[in-house]
N, C-alpha and C positions, 0 to 999 in steps of 0.2 A: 341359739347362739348365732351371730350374726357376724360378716367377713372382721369387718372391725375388730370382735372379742377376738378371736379365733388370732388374729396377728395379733393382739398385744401379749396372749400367753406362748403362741412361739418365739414370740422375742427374747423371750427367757433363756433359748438354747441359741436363736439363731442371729445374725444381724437383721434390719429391717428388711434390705430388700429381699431376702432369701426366705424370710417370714413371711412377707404378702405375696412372693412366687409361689409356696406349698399352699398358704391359703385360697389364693385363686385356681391350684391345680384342686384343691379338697373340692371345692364348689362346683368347678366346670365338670371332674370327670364325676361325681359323685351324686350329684344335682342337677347338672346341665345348664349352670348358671356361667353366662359370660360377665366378662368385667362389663359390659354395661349396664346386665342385666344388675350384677350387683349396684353397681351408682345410680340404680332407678330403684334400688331399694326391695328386688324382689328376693334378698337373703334374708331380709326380715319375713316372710311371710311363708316359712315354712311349716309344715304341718309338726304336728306335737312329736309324731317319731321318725323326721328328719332331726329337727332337733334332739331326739337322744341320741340319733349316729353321728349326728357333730360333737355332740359331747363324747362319745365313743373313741371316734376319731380325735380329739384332741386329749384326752387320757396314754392315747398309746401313741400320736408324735412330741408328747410332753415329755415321754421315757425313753426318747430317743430312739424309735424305729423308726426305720428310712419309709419317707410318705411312697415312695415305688409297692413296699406291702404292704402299707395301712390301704391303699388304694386297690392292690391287685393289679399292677398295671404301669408299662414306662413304655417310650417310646423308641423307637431303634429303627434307621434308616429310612425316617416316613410311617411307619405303620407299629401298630399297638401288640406289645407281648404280653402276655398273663405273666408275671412274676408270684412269688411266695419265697419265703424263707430257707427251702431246700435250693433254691438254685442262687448264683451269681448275679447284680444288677448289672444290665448290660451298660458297659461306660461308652461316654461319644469315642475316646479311641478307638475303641473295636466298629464302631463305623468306620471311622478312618481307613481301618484294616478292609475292610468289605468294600470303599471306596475305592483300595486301588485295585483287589482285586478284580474289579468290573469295569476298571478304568483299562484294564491287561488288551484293548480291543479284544475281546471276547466273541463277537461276528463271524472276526477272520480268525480266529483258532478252532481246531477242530477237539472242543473238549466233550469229552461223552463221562465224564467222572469225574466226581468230588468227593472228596471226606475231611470232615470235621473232626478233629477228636478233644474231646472234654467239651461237650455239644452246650452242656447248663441247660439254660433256656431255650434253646435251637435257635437262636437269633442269628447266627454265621450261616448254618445250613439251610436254614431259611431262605435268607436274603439270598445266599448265593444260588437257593434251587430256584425262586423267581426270578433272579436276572440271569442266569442262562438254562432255560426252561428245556434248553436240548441233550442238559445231561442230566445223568441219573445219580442221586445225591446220595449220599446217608452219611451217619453222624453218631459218635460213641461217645459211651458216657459211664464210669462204674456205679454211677445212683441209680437207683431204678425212681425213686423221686424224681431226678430230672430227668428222666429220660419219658416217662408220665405227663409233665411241663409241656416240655419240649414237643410232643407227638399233639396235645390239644393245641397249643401253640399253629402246628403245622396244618392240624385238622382245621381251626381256626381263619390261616390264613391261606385256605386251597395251595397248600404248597406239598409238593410228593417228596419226600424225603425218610429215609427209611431207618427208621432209629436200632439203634442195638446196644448191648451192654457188653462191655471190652473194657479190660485194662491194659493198659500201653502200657506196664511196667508186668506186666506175665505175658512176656511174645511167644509163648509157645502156643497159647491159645489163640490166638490173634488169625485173624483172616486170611486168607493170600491174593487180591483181587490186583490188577494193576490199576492204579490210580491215576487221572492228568493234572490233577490239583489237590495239593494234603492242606490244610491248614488247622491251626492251633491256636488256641491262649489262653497255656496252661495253666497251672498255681505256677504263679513265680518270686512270689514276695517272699525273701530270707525273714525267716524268725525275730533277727536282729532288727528287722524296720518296723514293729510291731509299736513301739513308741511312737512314730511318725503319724500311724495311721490314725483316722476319726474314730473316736469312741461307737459311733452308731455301727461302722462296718465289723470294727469287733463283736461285738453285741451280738450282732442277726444275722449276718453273713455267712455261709458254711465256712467253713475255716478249710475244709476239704477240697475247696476249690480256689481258696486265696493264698495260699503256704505250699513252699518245696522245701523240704529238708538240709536243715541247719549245714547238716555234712557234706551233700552235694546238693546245692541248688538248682543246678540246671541238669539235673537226671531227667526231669521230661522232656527236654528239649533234648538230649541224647538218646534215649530212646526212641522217641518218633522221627528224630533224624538216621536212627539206627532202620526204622521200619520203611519209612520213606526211600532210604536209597535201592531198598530191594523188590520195591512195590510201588514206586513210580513210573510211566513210562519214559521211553526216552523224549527230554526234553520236557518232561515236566515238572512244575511249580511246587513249592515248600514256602508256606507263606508262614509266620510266626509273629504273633504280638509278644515284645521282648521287657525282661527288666532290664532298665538301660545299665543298672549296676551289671549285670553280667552279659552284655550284649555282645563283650570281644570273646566272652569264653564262648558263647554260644556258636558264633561266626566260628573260630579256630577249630572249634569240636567238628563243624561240616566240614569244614574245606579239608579235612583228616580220612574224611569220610569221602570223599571226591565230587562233594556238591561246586557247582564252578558259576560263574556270574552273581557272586553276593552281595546283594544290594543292600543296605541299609537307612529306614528312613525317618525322618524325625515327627515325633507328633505336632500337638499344632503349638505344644509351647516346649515346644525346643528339645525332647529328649529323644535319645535312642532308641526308638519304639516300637517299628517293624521291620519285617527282616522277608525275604525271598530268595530265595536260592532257586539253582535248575539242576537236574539230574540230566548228564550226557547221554 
């Protein structure tokens, strides 16, 4: 099958140019073929069982899974994460979120700790244990699937980050360390936006890491703001990727909590998206 075939049967699901982006991403990372090498004609000249994992490969983006798992692989702040079906696809928002946190001048703070919590794929604690290489990271998760991801992921990319299995919704088992930086992004999608969403994310995405509960949506965001106020140092960071449908209750529930300088900031198209707060 050649890049040609390969975009005329994603067309089927996708617009063109969103067809020949997954077809050029099937080739580069799967074959090592660039766009020129394709317009020089070397997709035709693959061996007989490259051509059955093209045909493989386009059986299962035909059915609508995100090419991030048919690949094994998306990329998040510069650098390549192992993805699969148990974990979350890291979206460019959550770089967003990692962008400011490292934007925080990070130099002149004296941060010796971070924690992640609902880690997925370790993309958060990752990035954040490489760009400040002088604290000691770790990062919670209730899957042991991801947190499996997450640790090859980190083994992957010489990154020290110390994974564990916690739920933030049973604090009694929960750690006591003090922390300079918490960050989060949790399930935040209401039940009710389940219409809205792409069919493929319903499909293959854990639903355990995309959904909060009809009745209180922003229970994880109350919780780890509950954990945060008691396990942060003074003056330190609560960083949160928000639904911008509940970004006031979010905000309201800290500042109750006596979180103080609450920032809120917009993604790159306009919504209510991240959030930071300080502990006094």
């Amino acid at each position: 099958m050649t890049y040609e075939t390969l975009c005329r049967r994603l067309m089927t699901l996708y617009e063109s140019g969103e067809a020949k982006a997954i077809a050029r991403w099937v080739f580069d990372a799967r074959f090592g073929l660039s766009l020129a090498d394709i317009l020089c004609g070397k997709d035709t000249q693959l061996s007989a069982n490259d051509q059955e994992d093209v045909e493989k490969i386009a059986c299962r983006l035909e059915k609508g899974e995100p090419i991030q798992y048919v690949i094994g692989m998306t990329d998040f702040c510069g650098r390549t994460f192992h993805v699969e079906p148990g974990v979350l696809i890291p979206r460019p928002e959550t770089e967003e979120l990692c962008h400011w946190i490292l934007e925080e001048d990070i130099p002149k703070r004296n941060i010796h700790s971070v924690l992640d919590i609902g880690t997925g794929s370790g993309c958060i604690a990752i990035t954040l244990a490489l760009g400040i290489p002088q604290a000691k990271v770790s990062a919670w998760d209730i899957s042991e699937e991801a947190l499996h991801i997450a640790q090859e992921n980190a083994n992957t990319l010489n990154a020290e980050v110390t994974f564990e299995n916690y739920d933030i919704l049973q604090p009694s088992h929960l750690s006591a360390p003090q922390w300079d930086i918490i960050v989060s992004n949790p399930p935040y999608i209401k039940p009710l936006e389940r219409h809205e969403m792409a069919k493929n994310v319903l499909d293959y995405e854990p639903e355990i890491a995309l959904f909060a509960p009809e009745e209180n949506p922003i229970i994880f965001y109350q919780r780890i703001g509950d954990y945060a106020i008691q396990h942060l140092t003074s003056g330190g960071q609560l960083f949160f990727e928000l639904n911008p449908m509940t970004s006031t209750d979010v905000c309201n529930y800290l500042k109750t909590l006596g979180f103080t300088n609450i920032e809120v900031r917009q993604d790159q198209f306009g919504k209510q998206r991240f959030l930071k707060a300080i502990k006094i």
